[in-house]
N, C-alpha and C positions, 0 to 999 in steps of 0.2 A: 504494500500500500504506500502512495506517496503522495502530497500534497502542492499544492501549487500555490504562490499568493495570487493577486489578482492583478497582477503586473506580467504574470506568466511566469516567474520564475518559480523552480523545485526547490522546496524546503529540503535541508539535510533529513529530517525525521518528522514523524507525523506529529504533532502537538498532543499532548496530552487527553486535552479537552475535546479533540476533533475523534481521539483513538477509543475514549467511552461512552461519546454518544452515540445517541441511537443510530442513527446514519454506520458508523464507525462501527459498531458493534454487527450490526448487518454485512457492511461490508468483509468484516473478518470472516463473519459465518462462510459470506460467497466463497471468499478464495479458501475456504478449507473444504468448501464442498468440493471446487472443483478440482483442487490437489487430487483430494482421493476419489474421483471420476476418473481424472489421469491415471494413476494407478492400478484401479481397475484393470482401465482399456488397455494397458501394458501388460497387466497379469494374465489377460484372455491371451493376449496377443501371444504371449510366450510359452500359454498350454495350447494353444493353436499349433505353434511351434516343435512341439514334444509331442502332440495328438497325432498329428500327420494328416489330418483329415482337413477335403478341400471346403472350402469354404463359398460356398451358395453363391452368386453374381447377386442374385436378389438382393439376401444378408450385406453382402459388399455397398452395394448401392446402397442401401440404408443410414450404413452407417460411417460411408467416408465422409460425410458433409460434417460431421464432426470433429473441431481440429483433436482433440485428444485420440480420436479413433485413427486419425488420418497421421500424424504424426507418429503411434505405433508403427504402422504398416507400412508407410512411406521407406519406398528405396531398400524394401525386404528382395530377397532371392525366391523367387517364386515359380511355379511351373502353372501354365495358363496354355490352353489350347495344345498341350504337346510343346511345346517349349518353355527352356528358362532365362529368367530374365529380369532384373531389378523393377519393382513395381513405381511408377509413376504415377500414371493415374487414373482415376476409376469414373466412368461415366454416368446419367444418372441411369442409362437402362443397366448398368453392371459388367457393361465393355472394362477391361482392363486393357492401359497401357505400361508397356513393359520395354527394356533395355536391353536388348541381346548383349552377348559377352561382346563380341564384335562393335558391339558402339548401335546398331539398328535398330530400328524403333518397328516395333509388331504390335499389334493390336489382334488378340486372339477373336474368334466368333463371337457376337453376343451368346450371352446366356454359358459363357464356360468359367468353371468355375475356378478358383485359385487356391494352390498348395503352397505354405512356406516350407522353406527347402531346409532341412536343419544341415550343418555344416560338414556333421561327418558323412554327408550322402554327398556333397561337393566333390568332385575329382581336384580343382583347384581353388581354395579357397581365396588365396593371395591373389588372381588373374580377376577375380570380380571386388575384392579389395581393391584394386588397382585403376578398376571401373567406377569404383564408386566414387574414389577418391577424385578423377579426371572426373569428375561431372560435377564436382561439389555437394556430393550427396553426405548425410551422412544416417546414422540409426537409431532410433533411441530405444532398441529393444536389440539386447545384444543376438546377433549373428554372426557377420562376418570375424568380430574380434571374440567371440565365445573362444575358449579352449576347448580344444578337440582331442581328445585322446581314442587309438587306434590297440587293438589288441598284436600282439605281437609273437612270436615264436615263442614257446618256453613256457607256457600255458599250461595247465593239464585241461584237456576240452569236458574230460568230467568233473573236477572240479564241479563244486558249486559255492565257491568263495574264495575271495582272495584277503589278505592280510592288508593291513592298515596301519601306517606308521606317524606317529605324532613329531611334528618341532618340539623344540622345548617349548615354547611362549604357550602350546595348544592350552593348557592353565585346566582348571579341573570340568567336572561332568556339566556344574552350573554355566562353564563360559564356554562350554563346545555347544550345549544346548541353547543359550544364547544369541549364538553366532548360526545355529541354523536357521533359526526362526527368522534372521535379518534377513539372509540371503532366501528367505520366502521356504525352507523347504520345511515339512511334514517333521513332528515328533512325536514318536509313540513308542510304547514300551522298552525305551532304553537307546532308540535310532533315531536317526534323523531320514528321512522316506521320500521319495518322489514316485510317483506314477509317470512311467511313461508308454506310449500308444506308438508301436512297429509294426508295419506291414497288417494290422488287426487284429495282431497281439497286445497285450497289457501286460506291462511287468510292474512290479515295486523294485527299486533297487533301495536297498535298507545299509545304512551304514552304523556300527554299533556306537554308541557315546561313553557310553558308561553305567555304571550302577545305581547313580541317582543318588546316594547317600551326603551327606551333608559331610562336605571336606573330604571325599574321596577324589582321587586322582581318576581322569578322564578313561584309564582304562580302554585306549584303542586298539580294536579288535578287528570285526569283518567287516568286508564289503560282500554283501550277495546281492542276488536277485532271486523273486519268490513270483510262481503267474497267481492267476485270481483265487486259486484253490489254496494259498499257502506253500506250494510246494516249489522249494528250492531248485534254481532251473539250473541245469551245468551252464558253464562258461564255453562252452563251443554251443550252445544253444541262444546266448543272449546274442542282438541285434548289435550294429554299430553303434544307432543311437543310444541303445539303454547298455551299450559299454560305458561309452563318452560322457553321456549324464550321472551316471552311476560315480565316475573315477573324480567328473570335477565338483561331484557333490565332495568327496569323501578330502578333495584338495580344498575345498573354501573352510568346511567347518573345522579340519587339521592345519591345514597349513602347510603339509608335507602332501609327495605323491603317495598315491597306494603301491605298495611292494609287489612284483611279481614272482616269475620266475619258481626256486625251491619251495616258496612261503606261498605260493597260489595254489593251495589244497585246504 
């Protein structure tokens, strides 16, 4: 909120008397409604992102005309009509326009609907970073700069978990549990959780926290993944996405990567 005198110039800070009147006390209300409208339409955006599932032209058309919706989605990597291509912009019948790698501007069929592309499905992630970057685009719902982690040789594909390694700073159960809840994800019985949606598959990938006791040490333990039934899936059976989401949950709320290799059993 900022004020103006009547000469046109901006006050350094809103006066006292302007910030608890009525007017003032409304206007806080606004900007905190639409903070967390913002937020929302980020949070869809980014289970959008993880779901894999396309999204309706109709839907689209609804609700681009909303900057909080439009700024989400804006200059995502998208697949529209059988092609991929940085999103631009969306018409009111639900035409998208889009950016081929190439720099071309496509415009798929009306009425087709839009996938956002999550990064570990990219063959080059940096070639369309690079695109984005020459256009002046940028995202406010992370993709392109997401961390992507790739499964790798040394594996056991039956496994159904891998090991989990703390920084020192990771601090105890209370400040892992903490720290997941910031970066948005799921706490339940002792994990920090994500759902994510492959190919029509759901998984949970589940990363352990600790024991919850008051002054116990964070205690990091697994990384798995579990389908709808509870049941622990092997690791040559999880998706790239619900690898990658999985390993950068288990790096934000640690602070370290997840161990592979002899310690992935």
């Amino acid at each position: 909120m900022t004020c103006r005198k009547t000469d046109g110039r901006v006050l350094k800070s809103v006066p006292g008397a302007v910030r608890t009147s009525r007017v003032g006390r409304r206007f806080a209300a606004l900007q905190e409604q639409l903070a967390g409208h913002e937020k929302e339409c980020r949070a869809a955006v980014e289970s959008w992102l993880l779901g894999g599932v396309p999204i309706p032209a109709r839907l689209l058309a609804r609700i681009w005309p909303d900057p909080s919706w439009r700024t989400g989605l804006r200059h995502l990597v998208v697949r529209a009509g059988g092609r991929a291509g940085l999103l631009q912009e969306v018409s009111e019948d639900g035409r998208a326009r889009i950016r081929e790698l190439d720099g071309a501007p496509y415009e798929p069929p009306v009425g087709s609907p839009v996938t956002l592309v999550h990064p570990a499905l990219l063959d080059d992630p940096a070639a369309w970073q690079r695109l984005l970057e020459e256009h002046g685009g940028t995202q406010a719902v992370e993709q392109l700069s997401r961390s992507v982690h790739r499964q790798r040789e040394g594996n056991d594909p039956a496994a159904t978990g891998i090991g989990v390694e703390a920084d020192e700073d990771s601090g105890q159960y209370w400040s892992t549990r903490s720290r997941a809840a910031e970066h948005g994800f799921g706490v339940r019985g002792g994990f920090a959780v994500l759902r994510i949606t492959e190919r029509g598959v759901t998984l949970e990938a589940r990363c352990r926290l600790g024991s919850g006791e008051p002054g116990a040490p964070a205690e990091p333990g697994r990384l798995m993944w579990v389908d709808e039934a509870e049941r622990p899936v092997p690791l040559g059976e999880v998706g790239p996405v619900a690898w990658s989401e999985g390993r950068r949950m288990a790096e934000l709320v640690y602070g370290a990567p997840a161990r592979r290799g002899a310690e992935d059993r």
